[in-house]
VEXDO-746369 format. One line per 3 residues: number of its first residue (from 1); for each residue x negated, y negated, z of C-alpha. Coordinates in pm, 1 decimal, always signed. Example, Ala and Ser with C-alpha at 12.3 -4.5 7.8 and 13.67 -1.06 7.14 Angstrom:
<rs>
1> -1230.0:+450.0:+780.0; -1367.0:+106.0:+714.0 .
</rs>
This chain:
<rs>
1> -13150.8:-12288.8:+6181.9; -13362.3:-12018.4:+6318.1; -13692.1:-12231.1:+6434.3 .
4> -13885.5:-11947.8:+6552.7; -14088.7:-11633.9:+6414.1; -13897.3:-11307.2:+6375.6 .
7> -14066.0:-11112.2:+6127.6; -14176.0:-10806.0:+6399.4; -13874.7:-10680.6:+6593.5 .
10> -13937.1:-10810.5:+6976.7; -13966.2:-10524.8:+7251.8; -14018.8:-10535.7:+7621.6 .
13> -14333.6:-10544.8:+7775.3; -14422.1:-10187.5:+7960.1; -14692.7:-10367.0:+8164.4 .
16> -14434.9:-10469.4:+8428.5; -14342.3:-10185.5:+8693.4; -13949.1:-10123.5:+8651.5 .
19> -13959.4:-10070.7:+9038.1; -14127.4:-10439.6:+9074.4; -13805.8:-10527.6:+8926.3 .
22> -13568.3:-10341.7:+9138.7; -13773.6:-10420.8:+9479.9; -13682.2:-10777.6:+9380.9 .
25> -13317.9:-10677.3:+9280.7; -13278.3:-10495.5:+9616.0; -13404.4:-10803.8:+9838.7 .
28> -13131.4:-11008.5:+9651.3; -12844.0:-10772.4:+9702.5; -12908.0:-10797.2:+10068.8 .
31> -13050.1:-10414.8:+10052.8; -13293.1:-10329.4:+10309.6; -13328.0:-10039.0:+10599.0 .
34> -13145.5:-10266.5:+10821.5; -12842.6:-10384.1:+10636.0; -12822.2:-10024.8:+10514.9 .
37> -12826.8:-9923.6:+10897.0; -12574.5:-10151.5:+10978.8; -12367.0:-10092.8:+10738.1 .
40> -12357.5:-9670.5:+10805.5; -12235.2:-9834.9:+11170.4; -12475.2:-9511.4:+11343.1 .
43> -12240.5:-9273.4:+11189.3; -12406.8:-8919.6:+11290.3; -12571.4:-8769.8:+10889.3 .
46> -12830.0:-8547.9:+10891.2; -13128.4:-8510.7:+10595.5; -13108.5:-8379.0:+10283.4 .
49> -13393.2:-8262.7:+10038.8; -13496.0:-8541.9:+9789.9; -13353.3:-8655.8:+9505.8 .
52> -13465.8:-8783.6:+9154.0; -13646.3:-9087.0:+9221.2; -13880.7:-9277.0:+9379.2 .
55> -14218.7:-9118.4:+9525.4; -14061.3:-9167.6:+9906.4; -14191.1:-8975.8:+10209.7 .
58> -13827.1:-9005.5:+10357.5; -13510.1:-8779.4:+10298.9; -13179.9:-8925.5:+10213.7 .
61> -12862.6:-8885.3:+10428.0; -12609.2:-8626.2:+10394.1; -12261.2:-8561.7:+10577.4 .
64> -12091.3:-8277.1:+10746.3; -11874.3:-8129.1:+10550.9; -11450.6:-8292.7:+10569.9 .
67> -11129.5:-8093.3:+10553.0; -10874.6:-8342.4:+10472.7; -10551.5:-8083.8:+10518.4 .
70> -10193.9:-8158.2:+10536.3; -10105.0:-8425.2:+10283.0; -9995.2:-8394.2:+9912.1 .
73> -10248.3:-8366.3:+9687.9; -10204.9:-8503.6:+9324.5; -10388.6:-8434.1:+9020.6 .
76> -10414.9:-8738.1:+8793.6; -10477.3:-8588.0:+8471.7; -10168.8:-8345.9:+8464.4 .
79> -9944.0:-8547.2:+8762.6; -9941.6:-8219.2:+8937.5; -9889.5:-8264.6:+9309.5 .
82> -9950.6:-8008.2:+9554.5; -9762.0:-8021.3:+9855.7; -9948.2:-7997.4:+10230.5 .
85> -10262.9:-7917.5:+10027.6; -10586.2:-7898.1:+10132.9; -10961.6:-8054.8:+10022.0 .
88> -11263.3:-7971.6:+10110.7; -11561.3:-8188.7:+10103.2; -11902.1:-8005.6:+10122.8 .
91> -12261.4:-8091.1:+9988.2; -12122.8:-8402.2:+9852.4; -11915.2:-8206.1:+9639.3 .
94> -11514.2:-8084.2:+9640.4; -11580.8:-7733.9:+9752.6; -11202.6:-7651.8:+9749.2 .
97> -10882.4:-7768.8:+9677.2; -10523.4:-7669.8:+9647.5; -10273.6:-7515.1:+9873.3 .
100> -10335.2:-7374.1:+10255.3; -10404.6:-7010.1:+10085.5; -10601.4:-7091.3:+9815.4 .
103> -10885.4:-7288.5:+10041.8; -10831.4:-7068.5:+10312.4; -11188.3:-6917.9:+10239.9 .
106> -11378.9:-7247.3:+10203.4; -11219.5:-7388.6:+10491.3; -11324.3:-7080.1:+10701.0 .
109> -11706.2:-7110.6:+10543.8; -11717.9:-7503.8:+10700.7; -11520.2:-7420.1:+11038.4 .
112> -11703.6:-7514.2:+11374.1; -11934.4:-7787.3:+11177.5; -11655.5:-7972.5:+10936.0 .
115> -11451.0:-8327.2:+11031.4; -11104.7:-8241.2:+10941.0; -10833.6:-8539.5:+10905.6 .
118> -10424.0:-8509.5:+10913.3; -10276.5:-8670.0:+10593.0; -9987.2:-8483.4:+10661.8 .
121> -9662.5:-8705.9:+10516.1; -9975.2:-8858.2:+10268.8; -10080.7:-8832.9:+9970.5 .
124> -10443.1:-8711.9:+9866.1; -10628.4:-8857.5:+9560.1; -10942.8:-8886.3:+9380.8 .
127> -11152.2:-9187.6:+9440.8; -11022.7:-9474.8:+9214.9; -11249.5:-9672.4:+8949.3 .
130> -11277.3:-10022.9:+8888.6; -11437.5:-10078.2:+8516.1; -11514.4:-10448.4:+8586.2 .
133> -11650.1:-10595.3:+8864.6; -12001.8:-10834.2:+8952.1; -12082.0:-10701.3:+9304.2 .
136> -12446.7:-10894.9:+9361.8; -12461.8:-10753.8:+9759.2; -12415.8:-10489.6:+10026.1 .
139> -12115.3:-10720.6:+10118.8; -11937.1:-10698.4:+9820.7; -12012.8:-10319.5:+9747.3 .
142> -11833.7:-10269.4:+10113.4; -11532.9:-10470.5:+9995.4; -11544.7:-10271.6:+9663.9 .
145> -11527.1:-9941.2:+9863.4; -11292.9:-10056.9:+10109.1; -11012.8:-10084.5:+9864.5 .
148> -11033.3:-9763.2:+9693.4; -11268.4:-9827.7:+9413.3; -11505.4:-9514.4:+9479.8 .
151> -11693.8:-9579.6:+9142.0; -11755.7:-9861.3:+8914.6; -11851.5:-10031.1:+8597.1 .
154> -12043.6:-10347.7:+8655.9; -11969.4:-10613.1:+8464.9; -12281.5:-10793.1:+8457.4 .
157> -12529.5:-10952.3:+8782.9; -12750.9:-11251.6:+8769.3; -13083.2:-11020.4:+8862.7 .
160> -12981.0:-10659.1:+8819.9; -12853.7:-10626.6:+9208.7; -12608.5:-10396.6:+8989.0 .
163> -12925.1:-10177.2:+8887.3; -13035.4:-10205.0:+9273.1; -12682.4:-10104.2:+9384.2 .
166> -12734.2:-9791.9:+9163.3; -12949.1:-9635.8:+9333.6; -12793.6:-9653.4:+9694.3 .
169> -12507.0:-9356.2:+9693.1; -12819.1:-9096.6:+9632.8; -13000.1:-9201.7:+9975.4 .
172> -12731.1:-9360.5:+10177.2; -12407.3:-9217.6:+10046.8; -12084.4:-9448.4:+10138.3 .
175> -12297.8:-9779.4:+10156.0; -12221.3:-9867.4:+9784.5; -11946.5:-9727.8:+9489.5 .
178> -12153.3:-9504.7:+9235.4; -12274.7:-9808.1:+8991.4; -12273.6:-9778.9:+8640.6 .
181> -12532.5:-10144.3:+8636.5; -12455.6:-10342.8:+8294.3; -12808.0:-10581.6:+8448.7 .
184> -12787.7:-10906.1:+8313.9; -12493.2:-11091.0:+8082.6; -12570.8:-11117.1:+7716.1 .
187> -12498.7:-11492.5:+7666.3; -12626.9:-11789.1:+7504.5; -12731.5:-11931.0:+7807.3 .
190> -12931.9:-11736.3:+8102.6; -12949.8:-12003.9:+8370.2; -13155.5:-11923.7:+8646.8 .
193> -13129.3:-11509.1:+8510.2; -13440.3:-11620.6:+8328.9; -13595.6:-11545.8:+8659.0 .
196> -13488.6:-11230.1:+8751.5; -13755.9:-11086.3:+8469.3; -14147.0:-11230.7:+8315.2 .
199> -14003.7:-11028.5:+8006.4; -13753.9:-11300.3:+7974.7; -13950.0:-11636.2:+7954.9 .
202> -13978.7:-11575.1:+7611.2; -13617.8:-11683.4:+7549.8; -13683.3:-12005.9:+7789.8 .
205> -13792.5:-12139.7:+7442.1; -13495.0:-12103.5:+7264.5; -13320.9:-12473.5:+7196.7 .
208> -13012.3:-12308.1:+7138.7; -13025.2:-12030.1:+7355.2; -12986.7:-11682.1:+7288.2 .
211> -12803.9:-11650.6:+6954.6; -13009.7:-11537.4:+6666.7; -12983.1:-11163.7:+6626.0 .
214> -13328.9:-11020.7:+6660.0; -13319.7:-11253.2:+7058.0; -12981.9:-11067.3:+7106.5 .
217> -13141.3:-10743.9:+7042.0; -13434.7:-10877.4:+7299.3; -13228.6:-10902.7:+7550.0 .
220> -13056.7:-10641.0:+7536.3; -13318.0:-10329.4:+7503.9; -13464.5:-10586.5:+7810.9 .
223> -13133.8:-10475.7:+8035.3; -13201.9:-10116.0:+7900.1; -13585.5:-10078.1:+8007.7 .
226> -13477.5:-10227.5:+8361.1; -13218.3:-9960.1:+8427.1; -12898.8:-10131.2:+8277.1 .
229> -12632.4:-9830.1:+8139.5; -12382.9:-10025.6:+7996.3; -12439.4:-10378.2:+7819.0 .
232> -12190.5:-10699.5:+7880.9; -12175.7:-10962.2:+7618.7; -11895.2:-11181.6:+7546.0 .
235> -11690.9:-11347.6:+7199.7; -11544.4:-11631.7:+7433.6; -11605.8:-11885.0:+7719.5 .
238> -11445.0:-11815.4:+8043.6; -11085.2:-11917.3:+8116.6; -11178.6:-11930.9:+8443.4 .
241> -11367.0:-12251.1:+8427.0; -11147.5:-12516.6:+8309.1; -11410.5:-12729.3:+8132.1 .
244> -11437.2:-12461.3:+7881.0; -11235.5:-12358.8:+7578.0; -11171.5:-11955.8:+7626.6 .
247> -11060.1:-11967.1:+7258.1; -11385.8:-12131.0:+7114.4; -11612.4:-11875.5:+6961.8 .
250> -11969.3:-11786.7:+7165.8; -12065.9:-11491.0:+6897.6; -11982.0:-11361.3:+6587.2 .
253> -11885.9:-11024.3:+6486.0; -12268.8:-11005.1:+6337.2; -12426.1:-11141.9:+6642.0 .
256> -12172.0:-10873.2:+6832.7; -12294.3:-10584.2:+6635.0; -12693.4:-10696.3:+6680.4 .
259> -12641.5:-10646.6:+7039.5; -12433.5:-10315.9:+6995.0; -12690.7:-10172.6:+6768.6 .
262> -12957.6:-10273.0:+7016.2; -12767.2:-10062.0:+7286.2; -12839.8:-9719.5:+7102.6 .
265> -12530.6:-9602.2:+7223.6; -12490.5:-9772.2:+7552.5; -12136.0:-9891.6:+7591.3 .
268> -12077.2:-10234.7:+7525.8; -11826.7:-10447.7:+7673.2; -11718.6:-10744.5:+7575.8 .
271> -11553.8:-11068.0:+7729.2; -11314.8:-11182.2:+7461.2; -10986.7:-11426.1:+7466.8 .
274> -10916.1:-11497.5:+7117.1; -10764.5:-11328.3:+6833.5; -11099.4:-11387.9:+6596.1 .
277> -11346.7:-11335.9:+6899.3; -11147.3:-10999.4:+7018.0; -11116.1:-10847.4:+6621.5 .
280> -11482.6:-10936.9:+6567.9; -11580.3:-10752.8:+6884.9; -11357.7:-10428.0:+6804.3 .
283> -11543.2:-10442.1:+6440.8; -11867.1:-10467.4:+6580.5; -11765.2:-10122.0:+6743.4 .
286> -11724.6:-10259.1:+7139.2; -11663.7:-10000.5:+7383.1; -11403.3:-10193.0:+7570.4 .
289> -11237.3:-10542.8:+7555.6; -11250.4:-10736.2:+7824.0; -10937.2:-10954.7:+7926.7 .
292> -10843.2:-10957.5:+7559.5; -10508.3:-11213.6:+7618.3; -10442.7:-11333.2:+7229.0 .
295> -10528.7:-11023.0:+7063.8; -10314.8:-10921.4:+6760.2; -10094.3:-10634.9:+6658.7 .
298> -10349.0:-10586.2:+6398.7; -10705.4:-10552.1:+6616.1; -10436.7:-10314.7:+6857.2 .
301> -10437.1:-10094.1:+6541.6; -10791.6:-10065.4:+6480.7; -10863.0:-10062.6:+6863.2 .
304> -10658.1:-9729.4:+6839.4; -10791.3:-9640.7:+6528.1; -11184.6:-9651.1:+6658.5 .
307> -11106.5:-9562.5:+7011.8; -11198.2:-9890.7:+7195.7; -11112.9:-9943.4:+7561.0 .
310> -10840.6:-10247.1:+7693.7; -10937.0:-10357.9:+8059.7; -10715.7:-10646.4:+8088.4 .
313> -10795.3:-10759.1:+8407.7; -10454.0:-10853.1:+8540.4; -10499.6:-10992.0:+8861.3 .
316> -10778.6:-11243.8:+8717.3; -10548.0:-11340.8:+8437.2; -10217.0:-11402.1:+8663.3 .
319> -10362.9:-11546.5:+8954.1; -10509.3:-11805.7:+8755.2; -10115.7:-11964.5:+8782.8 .
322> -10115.7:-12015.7:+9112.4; -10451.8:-12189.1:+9107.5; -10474.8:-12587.3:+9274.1 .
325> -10637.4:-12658.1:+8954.2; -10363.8:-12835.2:+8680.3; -10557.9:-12674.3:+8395.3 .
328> -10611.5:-12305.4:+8523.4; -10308.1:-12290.6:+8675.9; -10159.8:-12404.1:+8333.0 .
331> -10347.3:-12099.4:+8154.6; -10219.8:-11895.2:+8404.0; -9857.9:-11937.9:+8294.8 .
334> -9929.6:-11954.6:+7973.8; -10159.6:-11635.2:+7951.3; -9958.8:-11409.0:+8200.1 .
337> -9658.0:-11300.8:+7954.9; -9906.5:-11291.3:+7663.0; -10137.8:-11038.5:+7831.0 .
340> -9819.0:-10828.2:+7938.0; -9687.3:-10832.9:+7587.4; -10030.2:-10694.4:+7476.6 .
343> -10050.2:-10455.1:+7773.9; -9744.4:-10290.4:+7643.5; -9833.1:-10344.4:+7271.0 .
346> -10144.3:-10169.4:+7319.2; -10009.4:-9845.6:+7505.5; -9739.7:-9807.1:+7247.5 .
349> -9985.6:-9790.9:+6961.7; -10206.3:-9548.8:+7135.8; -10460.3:-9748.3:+7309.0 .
352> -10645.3:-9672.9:+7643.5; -10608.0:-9877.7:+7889.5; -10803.8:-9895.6:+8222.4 .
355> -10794.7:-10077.1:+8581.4; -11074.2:-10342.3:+8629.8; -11023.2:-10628.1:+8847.3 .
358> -11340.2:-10849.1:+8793.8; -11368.6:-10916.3:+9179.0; -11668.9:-11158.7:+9187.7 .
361> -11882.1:-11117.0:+9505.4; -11642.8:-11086.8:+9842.3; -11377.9:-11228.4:+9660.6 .
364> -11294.7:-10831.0:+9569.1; -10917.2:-10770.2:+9446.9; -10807.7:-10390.1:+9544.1 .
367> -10774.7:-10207.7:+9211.8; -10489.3:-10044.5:+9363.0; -10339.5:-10378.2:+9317.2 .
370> -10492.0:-10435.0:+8974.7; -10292.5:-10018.0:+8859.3; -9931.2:-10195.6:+9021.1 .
373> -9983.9:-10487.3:+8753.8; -10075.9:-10261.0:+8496.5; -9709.3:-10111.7:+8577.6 .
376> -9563.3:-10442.6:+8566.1; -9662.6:-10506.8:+8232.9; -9495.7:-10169.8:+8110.9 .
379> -9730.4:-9892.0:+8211.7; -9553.5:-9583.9:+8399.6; -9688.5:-9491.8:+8733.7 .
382> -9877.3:-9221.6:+8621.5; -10068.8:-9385.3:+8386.8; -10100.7:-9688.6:+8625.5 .
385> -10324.5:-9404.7:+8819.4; -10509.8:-9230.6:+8510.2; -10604.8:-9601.8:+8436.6 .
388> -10774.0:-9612.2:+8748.5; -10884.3:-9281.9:+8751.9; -10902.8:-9028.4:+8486.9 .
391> -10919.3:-9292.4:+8185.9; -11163.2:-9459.5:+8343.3; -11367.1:-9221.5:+8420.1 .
394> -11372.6:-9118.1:+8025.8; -11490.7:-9486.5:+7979.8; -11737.5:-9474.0:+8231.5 .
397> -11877.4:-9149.1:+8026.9; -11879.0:-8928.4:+8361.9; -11677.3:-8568.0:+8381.7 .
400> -11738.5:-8553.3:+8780.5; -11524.0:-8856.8:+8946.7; -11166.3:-8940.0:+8856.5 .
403> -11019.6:-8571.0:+8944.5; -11011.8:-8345.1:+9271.7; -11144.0:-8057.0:+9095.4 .
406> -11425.7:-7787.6:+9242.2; -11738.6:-7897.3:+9161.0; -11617.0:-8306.4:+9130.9 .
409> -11758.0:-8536.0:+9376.1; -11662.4:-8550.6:+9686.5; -11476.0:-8904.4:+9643.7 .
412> -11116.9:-8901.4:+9776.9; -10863.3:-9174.6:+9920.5; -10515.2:-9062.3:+10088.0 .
415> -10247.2:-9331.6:+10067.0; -9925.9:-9406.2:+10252.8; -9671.2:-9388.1:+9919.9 .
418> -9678.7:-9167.3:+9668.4; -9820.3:-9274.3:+9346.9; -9607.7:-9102.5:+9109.6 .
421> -9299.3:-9273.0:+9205.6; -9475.1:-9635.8:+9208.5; -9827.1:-9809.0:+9157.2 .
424> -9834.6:-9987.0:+9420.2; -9879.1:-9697.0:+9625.4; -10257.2:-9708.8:+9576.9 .
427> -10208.4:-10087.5:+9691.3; -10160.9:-9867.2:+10103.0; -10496.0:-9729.0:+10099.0 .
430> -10526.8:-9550.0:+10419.6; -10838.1:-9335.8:+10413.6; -11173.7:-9412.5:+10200.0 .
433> -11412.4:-9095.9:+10142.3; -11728.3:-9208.8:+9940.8; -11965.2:-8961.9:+9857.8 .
436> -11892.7:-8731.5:+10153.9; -11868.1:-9013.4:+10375.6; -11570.6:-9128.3:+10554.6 .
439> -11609.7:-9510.4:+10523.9; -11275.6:-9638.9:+10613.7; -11054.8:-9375.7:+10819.0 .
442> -10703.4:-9529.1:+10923.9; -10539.6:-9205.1:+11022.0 .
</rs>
């Protein structure tokens, strides 16, 4: 029983300074000018002219250009490879790509002031995406990077260090993953979140939490006016924690569709386990299901039918089995086949899947790991990689990552194993180029 008045529709408070909010965001990621320092390790970047942002006296950083020559270079959208290819990095852009002749000019227009690396016997590809992850630090971002992931989706942080994160890649390019911030998780209970925002303390009232629809709604145009681009909610309780039920019901397909109408178009994702939670999320017109284990041949149709994103988060799922824990590792087992029956469901009726690992903090799973489960459970190598890539990329809403095109950022990885003939090629990550910057080079 709703105890509590809702007859004007609840909006954020403009009084507060959205950079208030980030300043505090920052300080808890661990983001200041010296972590940021040490975390560039006095690589030699010189200024750029200012971006969109804050009124800063300062430049942000920019890299020479990089020639990364010699390897094969694969497209993941066609699974076109060229062989000893050639990319050029420039501006923070891909300046050039393709074979020796057709760069020959851009590599000549970067020559005497350009890092070049030797991928020969390598293969060249575009910076992989991770759709799910909670990175709360500079620590965690570095893991993120180190692995591959070049962009990401967050999956939710307890006091928008996601929205913080953000910002980074503009001023210190290669310190964090471009950040598409979801802010704060759109649950029934808040915890200590309540804090991260005054806006919030009106829900500190709530007996039951946030449930009712119009609080929902609160909450989540809150997350919007703070700098959140996606919105995370869930169906279920975790399966991760084995005091809770991950088949028990959190919110309803109406409660769902409050918070999706409240997004105005912002992607939603959802955390869902069971059949009833995952169908009421898809009908509530989710972006993407998260996890998704018991979900049915007949929410696979309509997910196909509407469009709607599978992450199912492999590595969280299986590695659950293998957990000290009697209960999780019970799940584990349990879940594992299920998820790779639905894996394989899904792709045969049409459904897009994409790579997200839900690395928590440092404990970050590579997503080229997460793309060679995806193949276990039935996916071909090449769309192992266009989940991690191009697909994800189309969730993520963003034309410019994903592909090594002209004009694409300059995000790129080279690898030991090519990725066309297996998945867990992208689990040999050699080289790491984020946003012009080389920030792991093991040529």
């Amino acid at each position: 029983m709703c105890l509590h008045d809702h007859t004007s529709a609840p909006t954020p408070s403009s009084k507060l300074p959205r950079r208030g909010i980030l300043a505090g965001a920052a300080a808890l990621a661990g983001i200041s000018v010296a972590s940021v320092a040490a975390q560039l390790g006095g690589a030699s970047a010189a200024r750029a002219g200012q971006p969109a942002g804050p009124n800063y006296h300062g430049r942000p950083l920019t890299y020479p250009p990089l020639v990364i020559e010699g390897g094969t270079v694969v497209d993941p959208l066609t699974g076109d490879a060229v062989e000893d290819g050639v990319l050029v990095l420039d501006g923070g852009k891909v300046a050039a790509v393709g074979t020796r002749d057709e760069t020959r000019r851009a590599v000549a227009a970067v020559a005497g002031r350009a890092r070049v690396l030797n991928a020969t016997g390598r293969w060249v590809l575009p910076g992989l995406v991770d759709v799910h992850v909670h990175a709360n630090a500079l620590a965690d971002a570095r893991l993120i990077l180190q692995g591959g992931a070049t962009s990401v989706r967050s999956g939710s942080s307890s006091f928008y260090q996601d929205v913080a994160l953000a910002a980074l890649p503009g001023w210190a390019p290669g310190v964090s993953p471009r950040m598409t911030p979801a802010g704060l998780f759109v649950s029934p209970d808040l915890g200590d979140s309540l804090l991260a925002d005054p806006d919030l303390a009106p829900l500190a009232t709530l007996p039951a939490g946030v449930r009712e629809p119009a609080d929902l709604a609160y909450l989540t145009r809150v997350n919007l006016a703070r700098g959140a681009q996606v919105i995370k909610t869930r169906a279920n309780p975790r399966a991760g924690l084995p005091e809770q039920d991950p088949r028990e019901l959190v919110y309803n397909r109406e409660q769902l569709s409050a918070v999706v109408k409240a997004a105005n178009g912002a992607g939603v994702l959802c955390h869902a386990y069971s059949a009833e939670g995952i169908d009421g999320a898809v009908r509530a017109g989710v972006r993407s299901i998260e996890h998704g284990v018991f979900v049915s041949e007949e929410t696979i149709a309509e997910m196909a039918r509407r469009g709607t994103y599978f992450t199912p988060t492999m590595d969280a799922i299986t590695s659950m089995a293998s957990s000290p824990n009697p209960v999780l590792a019970a799940r584990g087992q349990e879940y594992t086949p299920v998820l790779q029956a639905a894996v394989l469901a899904a792709k045969e009726a049409g459904v897009t899947i994409v790579a997200g690992t839900d690395s928590f903090g440092t404990d970050v799973t590579p997503i080229g790991t997460e793309a060679r489960l995806l193949a276990e459970a039935g996916l071909s190598p090449l769309e192992a990689l266009q989940a991690a890539t191009t697909h994800a990329a189309r969730l993520l809403g963003v034309r410019d990552v994903g592909r090594l095109v002209r004009g694409a950022q300059a995000d790129a990885i080279v690898v030991d194993a090519d990725p066309l003939a297996s998945a867990s090629a992208l689990e040999q990550v050699r080289v790491v180029v984020a946003q012009g910057a080389v920030v792991r080079n093991g040529l």
